[in-house]
PATIKOL-591940 format. One line per 5 residues: number of its first residue (from 0); their letters; for each residue x, y, z of C-alpha. Coordinates in Angstrom, 2 decimals. Layout:
BEGIN
NUM> A> X,Y,Z | ...
This chain:
BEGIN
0> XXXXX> 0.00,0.00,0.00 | 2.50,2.58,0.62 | 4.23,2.08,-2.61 | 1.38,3.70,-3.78 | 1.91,7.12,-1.79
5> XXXXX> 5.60,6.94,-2.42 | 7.12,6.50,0.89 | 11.03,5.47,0.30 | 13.13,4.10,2.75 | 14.58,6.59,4.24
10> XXXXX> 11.31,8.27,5.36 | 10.99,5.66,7.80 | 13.78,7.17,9.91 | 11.94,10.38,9.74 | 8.42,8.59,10.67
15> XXXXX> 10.56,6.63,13.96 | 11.83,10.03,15.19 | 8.20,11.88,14.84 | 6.78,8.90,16.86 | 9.97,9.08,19.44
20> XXXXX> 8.48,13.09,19.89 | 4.95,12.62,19.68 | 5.29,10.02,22.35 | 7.92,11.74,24.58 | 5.42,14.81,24.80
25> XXXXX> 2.20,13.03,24.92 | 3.56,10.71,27.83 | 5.14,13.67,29.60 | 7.06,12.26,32.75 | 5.95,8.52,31.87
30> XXXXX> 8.00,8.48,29.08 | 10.72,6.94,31.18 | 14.13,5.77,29.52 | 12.57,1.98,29.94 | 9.50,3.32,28.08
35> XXXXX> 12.03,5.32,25.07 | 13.74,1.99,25.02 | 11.11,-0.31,24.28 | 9.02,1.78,22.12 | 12.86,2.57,20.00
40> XXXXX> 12.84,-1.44,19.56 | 9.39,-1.39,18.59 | 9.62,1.21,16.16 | 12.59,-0.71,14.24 | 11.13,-3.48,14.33
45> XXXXX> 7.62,-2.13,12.56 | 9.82,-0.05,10.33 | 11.96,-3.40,9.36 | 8.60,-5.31,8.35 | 7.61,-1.94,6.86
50> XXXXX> 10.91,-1.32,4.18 | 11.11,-5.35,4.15 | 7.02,-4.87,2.74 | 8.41,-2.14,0.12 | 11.37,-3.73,-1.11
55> XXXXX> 9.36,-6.66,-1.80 | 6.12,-4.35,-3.85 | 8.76,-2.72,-5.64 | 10.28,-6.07,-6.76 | 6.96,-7.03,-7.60
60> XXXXX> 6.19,-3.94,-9.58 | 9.29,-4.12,-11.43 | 8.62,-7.66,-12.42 | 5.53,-6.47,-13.65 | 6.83,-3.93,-16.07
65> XXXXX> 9.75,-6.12,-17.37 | 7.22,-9.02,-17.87 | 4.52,-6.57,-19.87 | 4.16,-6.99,-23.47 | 5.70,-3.89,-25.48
70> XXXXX> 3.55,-1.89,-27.48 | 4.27,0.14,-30.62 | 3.04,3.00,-30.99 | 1.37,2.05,-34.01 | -0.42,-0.54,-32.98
75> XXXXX> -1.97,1.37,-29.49 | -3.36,3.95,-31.50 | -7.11,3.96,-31.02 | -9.79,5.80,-33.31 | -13.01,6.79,-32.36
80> XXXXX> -15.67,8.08,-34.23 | -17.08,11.57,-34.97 | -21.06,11.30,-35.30 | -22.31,13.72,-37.50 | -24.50,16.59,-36.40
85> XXXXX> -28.22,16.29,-36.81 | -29.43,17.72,-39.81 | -31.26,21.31,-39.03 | -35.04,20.66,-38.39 | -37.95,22.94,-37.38
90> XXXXX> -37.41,20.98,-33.84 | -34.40,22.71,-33.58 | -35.07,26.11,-35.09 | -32.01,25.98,-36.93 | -30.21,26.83,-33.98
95> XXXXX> -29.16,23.35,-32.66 | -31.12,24.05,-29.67 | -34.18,21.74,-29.04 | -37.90,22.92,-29.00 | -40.45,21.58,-27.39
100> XXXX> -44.45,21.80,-28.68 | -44.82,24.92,-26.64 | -41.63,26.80,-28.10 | -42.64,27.49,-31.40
């Protein structure tokens, strides 16, 4: 998933040391060295199954582009179709806009 917003590797030291902040002022005087300590190990080890997660979708995604079929460009060109305007009627007034039985 967050192949998809971008996120490189080296963001995740940047996302461990917002959450080392955000907790050190939320927790105020609880956030004890023990409780830096632990949540330090827990942050590496989310961030190691997060970057382990990337490296492995951007494997994937490579794969996927080395294993699509090439395309010429002559071949992908697509065509569509032009329809013609309606012919002028009295419905219209010869001014392409609609009437209705009342707008005569």
């Amino acid at each position: 998933r967050h192949i998809g917003y971008g996120a490189t590797e080296p963001q995740w030291q940047v996302v461990l040391e917002a959450l080392h902040l955000t907790l050190r002022d939320a927790l105020g005087a609880a956030y004890t060295s023990d409780v830096e300590e632990a949540w330090k190990k827990m942050g590496t080890f989310i961030a190691h199954i997060m970057i382990e997660g990337l490296r492995r979708a951007q494997e994937a995604a490579a794969r996927e582009l080395s294993d699509a079929p090439l395309v010429s460009r002559a071949s992908s060109t697509t065509t569509t179709s032009i329809e013609e305007p309606e012919a002028e009627t009295s419905a219209t007034h010869g001014r392409g806009i609609p009437c209705y039985p009342d707008d005569s």
